[in-house]
C-alpha positions in Angstrom: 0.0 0.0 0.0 1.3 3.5 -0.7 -0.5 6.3 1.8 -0.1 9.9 0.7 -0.7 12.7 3.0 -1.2 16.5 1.7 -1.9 19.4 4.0 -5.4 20.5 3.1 -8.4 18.0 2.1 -8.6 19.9 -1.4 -5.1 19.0 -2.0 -5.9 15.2 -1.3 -8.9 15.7 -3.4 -7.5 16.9 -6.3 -4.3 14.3 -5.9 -6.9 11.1 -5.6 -8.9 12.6 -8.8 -6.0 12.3 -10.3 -5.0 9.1 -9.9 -8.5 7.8 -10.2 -8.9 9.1 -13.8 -5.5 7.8 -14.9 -7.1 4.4 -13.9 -10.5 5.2 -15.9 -8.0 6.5 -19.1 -5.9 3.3 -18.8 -8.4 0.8 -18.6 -10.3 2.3 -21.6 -7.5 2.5 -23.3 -6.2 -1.5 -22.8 -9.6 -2.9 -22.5 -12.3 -0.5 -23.8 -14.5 0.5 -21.1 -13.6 1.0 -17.7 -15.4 -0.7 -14.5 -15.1 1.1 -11.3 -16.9 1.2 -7.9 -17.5 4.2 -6.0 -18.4 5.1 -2.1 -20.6 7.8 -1.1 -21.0 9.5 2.3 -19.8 13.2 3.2 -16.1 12.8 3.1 -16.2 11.6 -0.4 -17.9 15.0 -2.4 -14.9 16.9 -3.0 -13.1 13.5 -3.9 -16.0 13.1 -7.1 -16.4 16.6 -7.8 -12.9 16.9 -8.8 -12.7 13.2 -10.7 -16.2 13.9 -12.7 -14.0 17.7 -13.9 -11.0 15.4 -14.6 -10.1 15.8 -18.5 -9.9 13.1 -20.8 -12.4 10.5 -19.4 -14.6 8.9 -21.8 -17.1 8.5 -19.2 -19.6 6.8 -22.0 -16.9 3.9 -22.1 -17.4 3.8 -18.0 -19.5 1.5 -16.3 -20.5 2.4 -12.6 -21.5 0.2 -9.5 -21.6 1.6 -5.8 -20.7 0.0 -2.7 -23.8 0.1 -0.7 -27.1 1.0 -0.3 -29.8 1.5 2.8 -32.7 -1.4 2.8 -36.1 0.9 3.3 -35.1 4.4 2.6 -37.3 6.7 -0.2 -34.4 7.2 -3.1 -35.8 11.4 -2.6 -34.4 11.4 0.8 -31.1 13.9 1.1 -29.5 10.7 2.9 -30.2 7.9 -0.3 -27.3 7.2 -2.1 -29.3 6.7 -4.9 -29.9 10.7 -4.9 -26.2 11.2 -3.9 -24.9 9.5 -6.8 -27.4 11.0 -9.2 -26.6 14.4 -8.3 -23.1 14.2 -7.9 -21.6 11.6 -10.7 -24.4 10.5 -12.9 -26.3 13.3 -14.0 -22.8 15.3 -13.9 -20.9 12.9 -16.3 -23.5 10.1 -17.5 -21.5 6.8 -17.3 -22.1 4.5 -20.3 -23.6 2.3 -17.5 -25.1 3.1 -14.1 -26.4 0.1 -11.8 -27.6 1.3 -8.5 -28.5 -1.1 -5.8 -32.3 -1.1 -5.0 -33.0 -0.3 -1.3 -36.7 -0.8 -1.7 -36.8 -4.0 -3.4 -39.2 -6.8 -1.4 -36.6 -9.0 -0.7 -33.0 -7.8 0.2 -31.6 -11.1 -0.3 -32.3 -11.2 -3.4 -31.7 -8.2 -4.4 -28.0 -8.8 -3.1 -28.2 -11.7 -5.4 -29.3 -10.0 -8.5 -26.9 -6.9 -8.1 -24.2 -9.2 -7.2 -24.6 -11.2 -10.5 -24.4 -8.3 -12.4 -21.1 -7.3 -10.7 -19.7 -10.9 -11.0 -20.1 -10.6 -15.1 -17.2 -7.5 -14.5 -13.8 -7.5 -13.7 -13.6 -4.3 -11.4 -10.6 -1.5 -12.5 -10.6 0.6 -9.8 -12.7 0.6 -6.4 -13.1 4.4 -4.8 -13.8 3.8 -1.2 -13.4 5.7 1.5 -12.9 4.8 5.6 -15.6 5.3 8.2 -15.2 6.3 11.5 -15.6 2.5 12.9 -12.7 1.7 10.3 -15.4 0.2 8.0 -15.6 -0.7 4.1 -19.0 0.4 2.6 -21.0 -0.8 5.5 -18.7 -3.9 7.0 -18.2 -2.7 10.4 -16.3 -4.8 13.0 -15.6 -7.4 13.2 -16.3 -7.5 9.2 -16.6 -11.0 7.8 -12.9 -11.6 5.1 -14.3 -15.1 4.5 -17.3 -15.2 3.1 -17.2 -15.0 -1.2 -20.4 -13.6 -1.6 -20.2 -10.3 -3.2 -23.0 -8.7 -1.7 -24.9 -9.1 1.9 -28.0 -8.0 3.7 -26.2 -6.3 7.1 -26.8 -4.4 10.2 -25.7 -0.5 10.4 -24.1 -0.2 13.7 -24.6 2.7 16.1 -21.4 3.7 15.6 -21.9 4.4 11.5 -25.5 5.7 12.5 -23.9 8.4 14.7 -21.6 9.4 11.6 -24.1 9.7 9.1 -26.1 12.0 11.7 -23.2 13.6 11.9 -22.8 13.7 8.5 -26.2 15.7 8.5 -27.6 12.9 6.4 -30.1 12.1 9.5 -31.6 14.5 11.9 -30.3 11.9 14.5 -29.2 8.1 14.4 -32.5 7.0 15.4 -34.0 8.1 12.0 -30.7 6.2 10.0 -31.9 2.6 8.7 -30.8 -0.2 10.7 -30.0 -2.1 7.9 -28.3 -1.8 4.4 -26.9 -4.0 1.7 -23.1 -3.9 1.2 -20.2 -5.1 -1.0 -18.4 -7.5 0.9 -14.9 -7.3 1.9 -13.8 -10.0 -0.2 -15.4 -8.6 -3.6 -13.7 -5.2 -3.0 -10.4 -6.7 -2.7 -11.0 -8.8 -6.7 -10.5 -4.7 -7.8 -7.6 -4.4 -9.9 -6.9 -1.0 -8.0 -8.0 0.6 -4.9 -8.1 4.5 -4.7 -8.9 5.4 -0.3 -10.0 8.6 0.2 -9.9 8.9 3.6 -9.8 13.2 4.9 -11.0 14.9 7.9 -10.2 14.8 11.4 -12.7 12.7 12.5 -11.3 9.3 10.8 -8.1 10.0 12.4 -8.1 7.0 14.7 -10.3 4.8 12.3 -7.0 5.2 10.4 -4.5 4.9 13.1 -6.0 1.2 13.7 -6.2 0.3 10.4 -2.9 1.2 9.4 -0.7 0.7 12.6 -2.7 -2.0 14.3 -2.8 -5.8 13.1 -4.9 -6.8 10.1 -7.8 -7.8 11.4 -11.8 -7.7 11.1 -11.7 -5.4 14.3 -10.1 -3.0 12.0 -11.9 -4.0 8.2 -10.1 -1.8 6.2 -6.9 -2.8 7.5 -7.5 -5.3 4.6 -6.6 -2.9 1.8 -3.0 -3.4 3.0 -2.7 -6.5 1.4 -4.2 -5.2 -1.8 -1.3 -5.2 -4.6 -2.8 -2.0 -5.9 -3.8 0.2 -3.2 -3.3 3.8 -2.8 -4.4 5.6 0.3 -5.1 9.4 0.4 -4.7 11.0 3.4 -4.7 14.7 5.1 -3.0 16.3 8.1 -6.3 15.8 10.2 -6.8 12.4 8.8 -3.3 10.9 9.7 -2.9 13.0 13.1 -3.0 9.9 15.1 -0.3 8.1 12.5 2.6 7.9 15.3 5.0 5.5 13.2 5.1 8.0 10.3 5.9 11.0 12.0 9.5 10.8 11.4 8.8 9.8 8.1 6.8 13.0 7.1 9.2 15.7 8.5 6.7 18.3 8.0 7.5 18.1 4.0 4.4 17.6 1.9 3.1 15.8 -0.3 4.5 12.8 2.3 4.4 9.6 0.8 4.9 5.8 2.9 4.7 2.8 1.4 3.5 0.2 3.6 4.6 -3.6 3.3 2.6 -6.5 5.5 
């Protein structure tokens, strides 16, 4: 894993954009169309402003899946990724192909079922995904399962991610958050060819602390992403506050960049 750290969350922004749409340009230029998964969630709206301004992306040649969805929210709430994605990537840009995972189907089982065959058919370029403040991936909080090989699963949202996406200002409180989403699994994310992590503000600081300078484990779930071949983690000065072990490293001279071995 390489982890870059900038000073300011635009900085990190605009960095991760970058990257990201060298991934998109690459892949449609090897392969044709492009495949990529993207978060949602607060800390990640400067992150896709800045990629869907990025030059050169044939975005009709892109194909777009998200990591997770709520089970029982209206798609015109403010807090349905549904509406966040809409507004901030597919209306912006309009992807050759859009799949969004239905919240309000009847059966959420089968809805993981028919949203993961349709990822299964793909072989994902790059996975945008960000860090919560439990340290999880889409909505695999701890301990997140690394075994199972189903792409997608029918979960609880824990107190912890409820309080965030109050927060967040998503909710008027965590009571009013769904109790329940569908999520990638750990396991599917990792089948991405590349991982982009943008992980800013403050309040993540010790989400990435544990998941970087702890052991790799499903107390920490996204400590996982260091044992992805392709993964780049983008960090600020608020975000990586709590990273003791680089500190030395950084020497106050930024853009800092650690790679990280396991």
């Amino acid at each position: 894993m390489i982890v870059r750290i900038y000073e300011s969350g635009a900085e990190l922004a605009a960095a991760a954009a970058a990257v990201g749409a060298e991934k998109l340009r690459q892949a449609i230029a090897e392969r044709g169309r492009a495949v990529f998964l993207v978060a949602t969630g607060g800390s990640q709206i400067e992150f896709i402003r800045r990629l869907t301004e990025m030059p050169g992306i044939d975005w009709g040649r892109t194909v777009m899946f998200h990591l997770d969805n709520y089970v029982g929210l209206p798609t015109t709430h403010p807090g349905c990724f549904h509406r966040y994605l809409k507004e901030r990537l597919i209306d912006r840009v309009n992807p050759g192909a859009a799949y969004l995972i239905d919240g309000l189907a009847e059966d959420p089982q089968a809805e993981c079922e028919r949203y993961g065959r349709l990822l299964e058919q793909e072989t994902v370029d790059v996975c945008f995904a960000g860090i919560g403040e439990s340290g999880h991936l889409a909505f695999n909080d701890p301990p997140a399962d690394f075994k199972t090989r189903r792409s997608f699963l029918v979960t609880p949202v824990s107190e912890v991610s409820r309080r965030q996406l109050a927060g967040e200002g998503w909710f008027d409180s965590p009571a009013e958050c769904p109790d329940t989403g569908i999520t990638i699994s750990i396991e599917r994310i990792m089948k991405s060819r590349s991982i982009v992590s943008v992980v800013p503000e403050v309040r993540k600081a010790e989400a990435v602390h544990n998941c970087l300078e702890r052991g790799i484990s499903p107390d920490y779930p996204a400590s996982i992403l260091r044992l992805h071949p392709d993964c780049q983690m983008f960090l600020d000065v608020d975000s990586a506050s709590r990273l003791k072990g680089f500190r030395a490293a950084l020497q106050l001279q930024w853009p800092a960049v650690v790679t990280l071995t396991d």
